[in-house]
Structures are given as C-alpha cells and as structure tokens.
C-alpha positions as CSV (number, residue, x, y, z in Angstrom):
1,X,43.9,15.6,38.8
2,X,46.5,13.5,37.4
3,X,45.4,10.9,34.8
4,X,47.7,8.0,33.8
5,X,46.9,6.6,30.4
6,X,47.1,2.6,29.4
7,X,46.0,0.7,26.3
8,X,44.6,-2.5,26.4
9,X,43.4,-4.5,23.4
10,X,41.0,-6.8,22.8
11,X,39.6,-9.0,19.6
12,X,42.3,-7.0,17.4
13,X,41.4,-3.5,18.4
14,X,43.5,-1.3,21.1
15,X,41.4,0.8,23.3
16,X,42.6,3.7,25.6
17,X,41.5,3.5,29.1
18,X,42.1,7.1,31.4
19,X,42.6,6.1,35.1
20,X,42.2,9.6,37.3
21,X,44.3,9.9,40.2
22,X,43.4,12.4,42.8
23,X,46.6,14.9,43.6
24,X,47.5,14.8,47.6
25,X,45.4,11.7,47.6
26,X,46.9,9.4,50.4
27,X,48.2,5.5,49.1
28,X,45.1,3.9,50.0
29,X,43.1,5.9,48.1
30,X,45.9,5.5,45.4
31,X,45.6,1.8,45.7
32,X,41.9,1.5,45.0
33,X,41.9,3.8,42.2
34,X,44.6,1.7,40.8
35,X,42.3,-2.0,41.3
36,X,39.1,0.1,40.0
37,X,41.3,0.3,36.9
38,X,42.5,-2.8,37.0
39,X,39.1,-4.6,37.5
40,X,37.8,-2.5,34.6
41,X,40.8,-3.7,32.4
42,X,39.9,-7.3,32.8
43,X,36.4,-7.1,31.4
44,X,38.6,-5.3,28.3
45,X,40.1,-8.6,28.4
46,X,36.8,-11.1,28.1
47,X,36.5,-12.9,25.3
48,X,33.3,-13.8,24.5
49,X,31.5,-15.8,21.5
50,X,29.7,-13.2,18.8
51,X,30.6,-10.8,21.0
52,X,33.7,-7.6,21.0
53,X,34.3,-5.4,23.5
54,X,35.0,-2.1,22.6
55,X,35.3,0.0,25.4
56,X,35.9,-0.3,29.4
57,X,36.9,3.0,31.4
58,X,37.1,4.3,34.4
59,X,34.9,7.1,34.5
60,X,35.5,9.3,37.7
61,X,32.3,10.1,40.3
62,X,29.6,12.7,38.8
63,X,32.3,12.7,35.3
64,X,29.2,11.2,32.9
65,X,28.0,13.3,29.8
66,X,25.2,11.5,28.0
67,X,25.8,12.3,24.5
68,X,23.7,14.8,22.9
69,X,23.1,15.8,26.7
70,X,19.9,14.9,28.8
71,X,17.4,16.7,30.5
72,X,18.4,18.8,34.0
73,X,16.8,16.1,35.8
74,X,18.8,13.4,34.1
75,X,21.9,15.3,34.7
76,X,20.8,15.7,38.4
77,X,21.8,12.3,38.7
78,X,24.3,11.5,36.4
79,X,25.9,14.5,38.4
80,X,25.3,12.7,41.5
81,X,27.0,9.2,40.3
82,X,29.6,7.3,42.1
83,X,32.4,5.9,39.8
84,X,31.7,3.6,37.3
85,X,33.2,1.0,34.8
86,X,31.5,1.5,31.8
87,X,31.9,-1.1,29.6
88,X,31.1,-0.8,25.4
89,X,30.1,-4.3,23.1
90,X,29.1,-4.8,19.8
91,X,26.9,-8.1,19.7
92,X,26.7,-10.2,16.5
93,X,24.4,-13.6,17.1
94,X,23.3,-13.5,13.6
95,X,25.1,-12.7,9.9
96,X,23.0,-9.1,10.0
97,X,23.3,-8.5,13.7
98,X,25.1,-4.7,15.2
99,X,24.1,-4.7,18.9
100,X,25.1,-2.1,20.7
101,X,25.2,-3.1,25.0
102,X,26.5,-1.0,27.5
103,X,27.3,-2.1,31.0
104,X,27.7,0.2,34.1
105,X,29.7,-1.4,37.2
106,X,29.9,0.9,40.1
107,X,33.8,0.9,41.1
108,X,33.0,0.8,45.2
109,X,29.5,-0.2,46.8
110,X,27.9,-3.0,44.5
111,X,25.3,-4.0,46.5
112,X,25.7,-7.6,44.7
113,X,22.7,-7.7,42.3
114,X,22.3,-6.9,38.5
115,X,19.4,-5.3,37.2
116,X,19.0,-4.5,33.3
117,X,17.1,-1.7,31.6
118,X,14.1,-2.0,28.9
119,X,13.4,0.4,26.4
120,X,10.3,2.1,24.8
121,X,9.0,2.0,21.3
122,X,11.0,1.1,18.2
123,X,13.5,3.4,20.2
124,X,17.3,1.6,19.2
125,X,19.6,3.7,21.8
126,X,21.3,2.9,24.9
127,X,18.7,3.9,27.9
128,X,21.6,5.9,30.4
129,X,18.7,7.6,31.8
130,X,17.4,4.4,33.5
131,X,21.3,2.7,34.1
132,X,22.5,5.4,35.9
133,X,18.8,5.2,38.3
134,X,20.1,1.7,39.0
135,X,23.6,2.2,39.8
136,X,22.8,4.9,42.1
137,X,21.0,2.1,43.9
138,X,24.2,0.1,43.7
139,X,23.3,-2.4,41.0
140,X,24.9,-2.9,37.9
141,X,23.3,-2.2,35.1
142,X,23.1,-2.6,31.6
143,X,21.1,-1.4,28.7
144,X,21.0,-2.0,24.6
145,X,19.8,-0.2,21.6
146,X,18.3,-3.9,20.9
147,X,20.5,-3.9,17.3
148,X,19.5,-0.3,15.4
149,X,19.8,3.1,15.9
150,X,16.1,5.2,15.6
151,X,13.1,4.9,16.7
152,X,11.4,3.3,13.4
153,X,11.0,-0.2,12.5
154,X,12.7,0.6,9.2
155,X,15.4,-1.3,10.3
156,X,13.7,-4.8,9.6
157,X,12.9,-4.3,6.1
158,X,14.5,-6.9,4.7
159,X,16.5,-7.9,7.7
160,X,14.5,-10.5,9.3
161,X,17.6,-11.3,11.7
162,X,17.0,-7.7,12.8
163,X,14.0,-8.1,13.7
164,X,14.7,-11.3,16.2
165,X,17.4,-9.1,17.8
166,X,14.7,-6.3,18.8
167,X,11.9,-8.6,19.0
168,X,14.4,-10.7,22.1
169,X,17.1,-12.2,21.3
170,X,19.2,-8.7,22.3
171,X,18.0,-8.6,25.8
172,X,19.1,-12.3,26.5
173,X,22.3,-11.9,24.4
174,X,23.0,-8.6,26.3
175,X,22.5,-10.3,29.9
176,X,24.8,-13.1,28.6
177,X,27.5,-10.3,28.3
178,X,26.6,-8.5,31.1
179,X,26.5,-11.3,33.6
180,X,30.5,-12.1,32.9
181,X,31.8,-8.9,32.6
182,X,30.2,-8.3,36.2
183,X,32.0,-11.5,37.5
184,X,35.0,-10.5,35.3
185,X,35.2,-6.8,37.3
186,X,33.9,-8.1,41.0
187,X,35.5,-11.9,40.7
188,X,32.3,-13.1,41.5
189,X,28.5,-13.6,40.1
190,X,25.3,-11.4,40.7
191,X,23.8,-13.0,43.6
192,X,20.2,-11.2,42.1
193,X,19.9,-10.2,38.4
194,X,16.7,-8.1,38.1
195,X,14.9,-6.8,34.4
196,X,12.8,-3.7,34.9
197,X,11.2,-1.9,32.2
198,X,8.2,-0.3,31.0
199,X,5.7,0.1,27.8
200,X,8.1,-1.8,25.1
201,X,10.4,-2.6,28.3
202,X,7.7,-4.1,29.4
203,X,7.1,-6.5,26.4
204,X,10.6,-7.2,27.1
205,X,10.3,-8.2,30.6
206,X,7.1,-10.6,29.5
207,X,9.2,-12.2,26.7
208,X,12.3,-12.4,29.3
209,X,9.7,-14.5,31.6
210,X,8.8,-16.4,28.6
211,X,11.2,-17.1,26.3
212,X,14.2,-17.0,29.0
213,X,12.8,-18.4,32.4
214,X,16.0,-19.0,34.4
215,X,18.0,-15.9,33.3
216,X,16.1,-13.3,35.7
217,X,15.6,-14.4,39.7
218,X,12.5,-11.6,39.4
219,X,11.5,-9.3,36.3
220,X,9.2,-5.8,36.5
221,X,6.8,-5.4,33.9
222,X,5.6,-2.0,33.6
223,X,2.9,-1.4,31.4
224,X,3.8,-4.4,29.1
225,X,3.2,-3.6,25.0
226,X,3.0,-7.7,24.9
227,X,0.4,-7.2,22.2
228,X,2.8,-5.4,19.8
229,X,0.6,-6.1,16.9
230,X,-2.9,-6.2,18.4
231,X,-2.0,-2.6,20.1
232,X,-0.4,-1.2,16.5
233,X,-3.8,-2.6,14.4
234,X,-5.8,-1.2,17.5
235,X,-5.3,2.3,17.4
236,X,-5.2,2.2,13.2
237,X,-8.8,0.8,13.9
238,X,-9.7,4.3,15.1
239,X,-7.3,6.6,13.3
240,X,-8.4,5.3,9.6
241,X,-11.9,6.9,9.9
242,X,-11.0,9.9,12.2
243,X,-8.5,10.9,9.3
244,X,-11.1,10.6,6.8
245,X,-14.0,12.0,8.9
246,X,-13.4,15.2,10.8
247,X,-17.3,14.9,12.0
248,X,-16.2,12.1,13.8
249,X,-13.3,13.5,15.8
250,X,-13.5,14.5,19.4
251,X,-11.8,17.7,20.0
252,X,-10.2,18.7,23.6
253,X,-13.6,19.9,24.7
254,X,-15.4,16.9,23.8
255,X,-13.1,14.6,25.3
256,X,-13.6,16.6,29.1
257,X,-17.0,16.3,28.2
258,X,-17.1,12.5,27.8
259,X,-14.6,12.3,31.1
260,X,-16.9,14.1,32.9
261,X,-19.7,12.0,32.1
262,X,-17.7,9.3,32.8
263,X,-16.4,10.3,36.7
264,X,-20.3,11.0,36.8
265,X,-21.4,7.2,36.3
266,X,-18.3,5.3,37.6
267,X,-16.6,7.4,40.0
268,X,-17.9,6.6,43.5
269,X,-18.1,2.9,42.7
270,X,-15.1,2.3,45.3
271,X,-16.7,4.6,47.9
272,X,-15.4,7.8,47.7
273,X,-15.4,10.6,45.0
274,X,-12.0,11.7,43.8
275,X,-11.9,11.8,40.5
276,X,-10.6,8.6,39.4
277,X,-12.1,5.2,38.3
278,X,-11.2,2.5,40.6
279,X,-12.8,-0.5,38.6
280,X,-12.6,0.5,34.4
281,X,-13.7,-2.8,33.5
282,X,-17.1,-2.8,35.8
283,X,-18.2,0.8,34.5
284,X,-21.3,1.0,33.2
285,X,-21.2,3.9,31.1
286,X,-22.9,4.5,28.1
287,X,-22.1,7.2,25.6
288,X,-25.3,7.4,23.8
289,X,-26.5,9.8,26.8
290,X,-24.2,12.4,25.4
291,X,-26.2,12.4,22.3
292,X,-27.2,15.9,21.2
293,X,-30.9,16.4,20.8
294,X,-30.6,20.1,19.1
295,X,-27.6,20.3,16.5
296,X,-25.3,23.1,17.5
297,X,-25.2,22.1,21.2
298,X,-21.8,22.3,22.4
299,X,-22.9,20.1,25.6
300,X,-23.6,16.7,24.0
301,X,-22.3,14.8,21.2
302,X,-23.6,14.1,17.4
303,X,-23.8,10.7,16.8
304,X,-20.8,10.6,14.7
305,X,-18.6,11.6,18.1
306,X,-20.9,9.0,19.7
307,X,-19.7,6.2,18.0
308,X,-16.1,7.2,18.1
309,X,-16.2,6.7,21.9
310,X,-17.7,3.4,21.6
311,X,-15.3,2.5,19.1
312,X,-12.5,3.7,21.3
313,X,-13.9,1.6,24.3
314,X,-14.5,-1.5,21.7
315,X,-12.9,-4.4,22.0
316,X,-13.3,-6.5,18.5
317,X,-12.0,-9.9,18.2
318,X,-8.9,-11.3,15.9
319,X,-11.4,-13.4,13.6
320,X,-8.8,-15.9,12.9
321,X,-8.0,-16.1,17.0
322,X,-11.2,-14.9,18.6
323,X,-9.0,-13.2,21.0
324,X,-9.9,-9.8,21.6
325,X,-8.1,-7.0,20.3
326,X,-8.5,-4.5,23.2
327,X,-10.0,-1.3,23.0
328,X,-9.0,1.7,26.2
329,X,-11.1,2.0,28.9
330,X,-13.4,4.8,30.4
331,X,-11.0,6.8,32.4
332,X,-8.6,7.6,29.9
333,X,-10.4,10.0,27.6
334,X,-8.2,13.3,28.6
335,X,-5.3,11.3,27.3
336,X,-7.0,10.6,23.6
337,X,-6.1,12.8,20.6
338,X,-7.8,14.1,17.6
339,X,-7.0,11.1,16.0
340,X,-8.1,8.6,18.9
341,X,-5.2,7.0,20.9
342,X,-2.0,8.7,21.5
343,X,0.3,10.0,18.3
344,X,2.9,7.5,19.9
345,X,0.5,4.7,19.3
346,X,-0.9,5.6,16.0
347,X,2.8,6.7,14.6
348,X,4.0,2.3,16.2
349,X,1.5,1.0,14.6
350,X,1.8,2.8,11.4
351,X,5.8,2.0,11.6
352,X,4.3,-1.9,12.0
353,X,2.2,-2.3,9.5
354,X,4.1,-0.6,6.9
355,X,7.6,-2.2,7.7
356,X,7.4,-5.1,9.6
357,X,4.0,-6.4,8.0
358,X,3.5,-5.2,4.3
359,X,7.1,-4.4,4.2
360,X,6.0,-1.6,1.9
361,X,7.6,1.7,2.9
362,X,4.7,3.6,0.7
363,X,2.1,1.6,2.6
364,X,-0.4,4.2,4.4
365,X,-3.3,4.2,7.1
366,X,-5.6,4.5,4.6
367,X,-5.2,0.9,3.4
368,X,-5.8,0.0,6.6
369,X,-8.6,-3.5,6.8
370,X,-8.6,-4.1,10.6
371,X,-10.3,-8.0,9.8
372,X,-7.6,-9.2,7.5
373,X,-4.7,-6.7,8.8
374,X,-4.7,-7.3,12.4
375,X,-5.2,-11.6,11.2
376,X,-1.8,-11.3,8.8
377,X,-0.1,-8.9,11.3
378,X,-0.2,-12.0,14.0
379,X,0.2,-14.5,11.6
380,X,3.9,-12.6,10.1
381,X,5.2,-11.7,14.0
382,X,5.4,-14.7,14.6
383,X,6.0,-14.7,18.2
384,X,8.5,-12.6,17.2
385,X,7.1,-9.7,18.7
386,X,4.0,-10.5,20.7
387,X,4.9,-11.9,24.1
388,X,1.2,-13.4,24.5
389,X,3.1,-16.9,25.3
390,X,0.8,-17.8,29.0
391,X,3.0,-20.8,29.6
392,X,5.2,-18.9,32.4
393,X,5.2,-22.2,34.0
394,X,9.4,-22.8,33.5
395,X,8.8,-19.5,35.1
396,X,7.8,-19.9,38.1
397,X,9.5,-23.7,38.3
398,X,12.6,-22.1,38.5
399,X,11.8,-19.4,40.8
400,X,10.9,-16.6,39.3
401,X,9.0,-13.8,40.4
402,X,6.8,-11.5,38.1
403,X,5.7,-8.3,39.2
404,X,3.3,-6.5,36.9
405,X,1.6,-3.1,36.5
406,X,-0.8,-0.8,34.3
407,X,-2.4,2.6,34.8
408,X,-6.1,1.7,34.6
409,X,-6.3,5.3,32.4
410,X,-3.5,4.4,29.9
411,X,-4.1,6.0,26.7
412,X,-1.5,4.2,24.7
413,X,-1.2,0.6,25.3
414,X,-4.5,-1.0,26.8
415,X,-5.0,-1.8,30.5
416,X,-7.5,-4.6,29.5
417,X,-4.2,-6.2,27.4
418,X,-2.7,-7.4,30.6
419,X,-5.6,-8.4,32.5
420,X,-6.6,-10.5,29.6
421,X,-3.2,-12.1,29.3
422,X,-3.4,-12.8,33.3
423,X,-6.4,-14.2,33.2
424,X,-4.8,-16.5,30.2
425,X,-2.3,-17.5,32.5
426,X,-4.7,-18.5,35.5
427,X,-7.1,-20.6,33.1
428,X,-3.4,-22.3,32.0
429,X,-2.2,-22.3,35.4
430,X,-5.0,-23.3,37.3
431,X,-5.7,-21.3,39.7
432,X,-4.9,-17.4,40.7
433,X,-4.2,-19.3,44.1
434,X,-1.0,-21.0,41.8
435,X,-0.3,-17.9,39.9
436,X,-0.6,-15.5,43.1
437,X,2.7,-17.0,44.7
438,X,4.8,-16.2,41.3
439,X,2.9,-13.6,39.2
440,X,1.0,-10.2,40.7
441,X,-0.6,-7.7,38.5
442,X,-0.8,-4.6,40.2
443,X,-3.6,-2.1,38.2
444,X,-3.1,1.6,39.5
445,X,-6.6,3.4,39.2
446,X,-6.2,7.2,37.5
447,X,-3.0,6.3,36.3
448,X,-1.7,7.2,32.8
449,X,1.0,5.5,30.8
450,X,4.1,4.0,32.6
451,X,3.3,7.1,35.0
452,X,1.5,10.3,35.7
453,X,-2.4,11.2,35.7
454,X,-5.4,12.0,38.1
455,X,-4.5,8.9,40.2
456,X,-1.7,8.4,42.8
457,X,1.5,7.0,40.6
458,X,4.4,7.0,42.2
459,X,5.5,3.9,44.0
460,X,8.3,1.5,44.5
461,X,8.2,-1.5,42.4
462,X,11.9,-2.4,42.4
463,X,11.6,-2.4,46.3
464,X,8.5,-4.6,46.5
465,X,10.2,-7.2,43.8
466,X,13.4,-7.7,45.9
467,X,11.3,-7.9,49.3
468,X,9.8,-10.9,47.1
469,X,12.6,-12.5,45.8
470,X,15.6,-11.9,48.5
471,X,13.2,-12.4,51.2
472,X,9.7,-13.9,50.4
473,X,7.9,-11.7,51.7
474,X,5.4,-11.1,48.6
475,X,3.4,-7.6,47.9
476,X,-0.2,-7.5,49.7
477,X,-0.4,-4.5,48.3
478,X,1.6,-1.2,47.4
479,X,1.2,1.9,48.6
480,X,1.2,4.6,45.7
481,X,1.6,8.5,46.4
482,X,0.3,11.5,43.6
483,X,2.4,14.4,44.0
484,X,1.0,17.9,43.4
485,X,3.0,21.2,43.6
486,X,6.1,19.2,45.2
487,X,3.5,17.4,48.2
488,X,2.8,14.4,48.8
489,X,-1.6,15.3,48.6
490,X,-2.9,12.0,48.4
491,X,-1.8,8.2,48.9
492,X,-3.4,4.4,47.6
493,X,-2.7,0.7,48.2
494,X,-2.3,-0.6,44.8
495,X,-3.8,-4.3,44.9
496,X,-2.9,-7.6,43.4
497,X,-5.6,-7.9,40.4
498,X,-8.3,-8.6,40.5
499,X,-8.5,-7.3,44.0
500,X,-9.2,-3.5,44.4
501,X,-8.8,-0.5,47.1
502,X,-12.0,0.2,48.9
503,X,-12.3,2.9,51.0
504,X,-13.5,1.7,54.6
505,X,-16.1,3.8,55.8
506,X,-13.7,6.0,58.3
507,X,-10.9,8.8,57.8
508,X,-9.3,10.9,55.3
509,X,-10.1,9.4,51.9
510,X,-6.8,10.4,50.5
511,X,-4.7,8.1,52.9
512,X,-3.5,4.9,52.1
513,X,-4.0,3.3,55.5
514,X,-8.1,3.9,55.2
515,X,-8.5,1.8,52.5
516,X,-8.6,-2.2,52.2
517,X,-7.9,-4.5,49.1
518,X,-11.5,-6.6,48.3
519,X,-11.9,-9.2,45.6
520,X,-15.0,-8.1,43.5
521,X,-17.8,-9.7,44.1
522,X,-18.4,-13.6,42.5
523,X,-14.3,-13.7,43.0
C-alpha cells in the first residue's frame, strides 16, 4: 500500500494526514481515495468559535486500534469498519474548559443522518465502542469525554466550569462541532441527527430534550441517571448502615432467598410463570414473611436482614421537595451487593457527595445524613446535573421524538425514577394522550441495567426511533428477544408505559406474538 503524506494546519498547529493508496488499484478507485482525503482535509480547515481542531485522517477500512485496545468483541467490529474520517477537537466554552470530541465520518455510504454517543458514570473518555456501532450503520458519529479524563468527579473540585461541561454543556457544544464538520466533509447537512445513550448517557439524552430541544430530530434514553443526586444519596441511604452492621447484610444466599419469595408472590401476575416480574410497581410482596422464627435458620431472615429489604424497596421523600427519592423494586434482588445497590452506584454517589457536594476529598460514607444530605445535594446541583426539568414541551413543539427505556429489575439506577419523572411530565402536559405522540417509555420486565438479566433484553431501539421520526410511524410496541447459549429461547412485546404484556390465554408463552399490551386496570 502506498501512502502519500500531506500537512495541513489549522488554528496555528500543522497536522499530518496519511492518505493510503491501494497498489494496482485502477484510477477510479485512485480518484475517490483522493476526494476521501480531500473531504477530510476540509473539516482540518473549519474554523470554529472556542473550538481547534487537532486531527482529521483518513483511516483505511478495518485500520482502527482503540488505544489501550478493547475487548475481542469491540475489535470484531472495529475490524469490520469501512473507512472513516476521524476528526480530533479540543473544546474550550469556558476559561477552565479541555473538551475532548471525536467525530467519525464514514468516507463512502453515509446514510445521511448523525447520531451521537452518551457515556456512563463520571467516565471522561471518548466512547469508540459505541461510534464505531453507529458508523457501521452508516451514521456519523461522535462522542466526548464531556471535559476530563477518569471516571471520578474529582475533576470539579474547585472547577465549577467543569462541572457545567459534564453536567451538559459538552454534549451541545460537541454536536455544534460535529454538525459542521459533517457538512464540511459531505457538502451538505444531517438530514436526521440522533442522541442515543444509556445510564449517564441517558441523563444526557433527558438534558439534550430539555435543555436543547431543537438540536436532536429524536433522542434514546436508555436507562436515564436523571436523578444524579437522588440515585447517589439513594444507595448511601443503604450502604451507611450495612457498613456499620454486618447483621444487617444480605449475603448471596439471602438475596436468592428473597428473589425467590418474590417470583412466589408476583410472578404469575401477567399470566404466565417465567420467572420474571411483569408489573414491579403492583407487587405486593412483603418481606416480613421471611422472618425467622428459630435463630439459626438459614431459610428465613432475622429482622435485621428484614428491614434491609424494606429499606432497599423504600422510597423516602426529599423533605425540602416531597419528591420521592426512589428506592429498587422487587425483581432486582440477585443484582444487590453486600452493601445494598451495586458497587457502581454506591462508589457515584460516594464520588458525589464527597466532590461535587461537600467538596471535601476526606469526606466519607459514614458522615452520611440522608434528610439534610440528599436536601443540600439538590439544592448545590443546581440543575446542573439532575435532568428532572418535566417541561419537554419546546420538545415536542419542535418535533422531537423521545424514546425511553428501563429494565424493571435494574439494580443501579431505579426503574421507579423514570416512571415518576413520566408521570411528572403527563400531570404538566396534560394528558398521556399529549405526551404519547412525542414521548414513550418502554419498561422491559426481567431486565437488568442498560441490558442483560432473567427477562428478554435485546431489542432495537435506534430502529423503532427512526421508524418514528423519518416516517411516523410510532412504536406500539417492541419486540424484545433473551438469548441463551447463542438462541434466540424466548421473545416479548415491550409496551409503551404504563401499558404491559399480557399473555392471551393461547400458545407458547415465550413468543412475542401471544401476548397483547393492556393498560392496568383504573387507566
């Protein structure tokens, strides 16, 4: 392969681009390696306010290397790439900004859309994982480390600018930049731009909707984290006394126990027993019949475990607010730790409270006071953070569609988080009638966080959401698959909340097509 090399500059600095030529390769094929160079060379040339490109090259068909490397499945389909344009910017809004942004063009077969990437936790790296999935759809893609590097929230103390550009003003400065250097390299606009993201990508998506309603034509929200400080003071509620009271944890064994129980009382609620819980919120389960009569029995529960699964389903209110700060739901409980929620969750919120609230890098889970914690917590963010805004009304007026979804057994952010902020939105809105033709909330029974679990979890979001927006033909339902031992074993309509999957009386009970989406009862 013969490789020509060129150096463009841009903002003061000279960059090196490498253009590959294929030997033997006939004139045409000469000809559009030349204007896939060429096309990347004028995004090297955009000039842009607050922003400087540092990078745009050609990078040849299955020729990506994630640094640091990536898992085989990852490098499956990096391997499997077309060529790309990858473009490099640093960001600077503020005084104390460094925003990192990445922008992948594929050099033949854009299928005309953009779609950009979320990320997950205090995580501050490019997502390539997630770009490269969407530009082997044909989109363009782009993704940010939101303006630090780690996955702490030590990066805000004392930054307060910082904080803004992870909280959102990266994701709209990053679409900004992506959206011109796509008509830079194509000579023409995204006809769709797209956000799709999940857990913290999916608070991103919610403030996207909120804070930026004409920048996304629709916007998946996977899981959304849109109580960032409710969810951090949440699991704290439940790891201060677990770390301080072994008594009170609830060891492997326990927590099958508990499940068990669980499946036992809730189970067949939507007609057929499979393991899952269709409807968390309507179970009426009550711990207390775990309760060990004879101490020593390893079949029950002391009172002391007995209260940490009530605490664990609770759901106590922000006394400042008197909104609640929800608890998880029955259904989860093989996805709870020693310590209560998942170390993910309890290791966020500690990285909250001890940078972004106290600003105290000594500050420990022990000096933990959930009433005035969670009340200042709120109070600091801000908005900043949280993406509990319901007004998605600029939303929907410009055309906007919302697609939403949560695993009803979600260990790590609460399911009953984004059924409460829909329900915010219809009693704002008006109606779920209003809210239906812009916003659907998809809750996916058995399903853990962002993905796996008992329940069927595999489904095609992105698909549904252009269907919606390209064509207007909204999502009745979705159909969901579980995969076991590389098979497709059992398949579910996901249903627009608050309507579930009942089974119909007739046929096998792990095919999609013999169940039918119902509105509960008094709906």
């Amino acid at each position: 392969m013969k490789r020509v090399i060129a150096a463009t500059a841009s903002a003061g600095i000279a960059v090196v681009g490498i253009v590959f030529f294929t030997p033997g390769a006939g004139q045409e094929v000469i000809a559009a390696q030349a204007a896939q160079a060429a096309a990347c060379d004028r995004v090297m040339a955009l000039s842009l306010p607050n922003t400087t490109i540092t990078g745009a090259e050609l990078v040849e068909a299955g020729g990506f290397t994630p640094p640091g490397g990536g898992r085989p499945a990852q490098m499956r389909v990096y391997a499997d790439l077309p060529a790309f344009c990858r473009v490099s910017a640093t960001l600077t809004p503020s005084d104390d900004s460094d925003i990192k942004v990445e922008v992948w063009l594929p050099a033949e077969g854009w299928n005309g859309k953009y779609q950009a990437v979320g990320n997950g936790a205090f995580t501050g790296s490019i997502r390539h994982g997630n770009m490269a999935a969407a530009v082997a759809l044909g989109y363009a893609s782009s993704s940010t480390d939101t303006g630090h590097v780690g996955n702490t929230a030590s990066f805000g103390l004392g930054h307060p600018e910082k904080v803004i550009d992870f909280g959102y003003r990266s994701i709209h400065e990053m679409t900004v930049v992506s959206k011109a250097a796509i008509e830079a390299h194509y000579n023409e606009a995204p006809r769709y731009s797209y956000w799709n993201g999940c857990s913290a990508g999916g608070r991103q998506a919610m403030k996207a909707a909120q804070r930026f309603p004409e920048v996304f034509d629709g916007i998946i929200a996977g899981a959304p984290g849109l109580d960032w400080t409710g969810r951090a003071g949440g699991s704290l509620r439940v790891a201060k006394p677990l770390e301080a009271d072994e008594s009170m944890r609830l060891l492997a064994a326990d927590r099958q126990l508990v499940h068990d129980a669980v499946l036992a009382a809730c189970d067949a609620a939507d007609g057929v027993e499979d393991g899952v819980v269709g409807d968390p919120e309507s179970c009426d389960f009550d711990p207390g019949t775990l309760l060990c009569e004879d101490a020593g029995d390893e079949s029950c529960l002391t009172a002391a475990q007995v209260s940490t699964v009530r605490m664990l389903y609770s759901s106590p209110e922000n006394p400042k607010t008197g909104r609640p700060i929800t608890g998880l739901l029955p259904g989860s409980e093989l996805g709870w730790t020693d310590f209560g929620w998942t170390n993910s969750a309890r290791s966020t919120g500690v990285e909250q409270f001890r940078y972004l609230t106290f600003a105290d890098p000594e500050w420990t889970v022990e000096q933990f006071n959930f009433e005035t914690d969670i009340v200042l917590a709120e109070d600091r963010d801000n908005d900043t953070l949280n993406a509990l805004d319901p007004n998605l009304k600029p939303f929907f007026e410009s055309g906007g569609k919302l697609l939403s979804y949560h695993g009803w057994s979600d260990p790590q952010i609460s399911p009953a988080n984004v059924t409460q902020y829909y329900g915010r939105v219809v009693d704002l809105i008006g109606s779920r009638e209003e809210v239906h033709d812009s916003f659907r909330l998809f809750m996916a029974p058995g399903m853990g966080h962002c993905g796996g679990g008992a329940g069927p979890s595999r489904f095609d979001m992105l698909a549904a959401l252009e269907r919606w927006v390209e064509e207007g033909e909204a999502p009745d339902h979705i159909v969901a698959s579980r995969v076991r031992d590389g098979e497709v074993d059992r398949t579910r309509p996901l249903c627009p909340y608050p309507a579930q999957a009942v089974y119909t009386g007739s046929g096998n009970t792990d095919e999609a097509e013999n169940f039918a989406c119902r509105m509960p009862s008094g709906d």
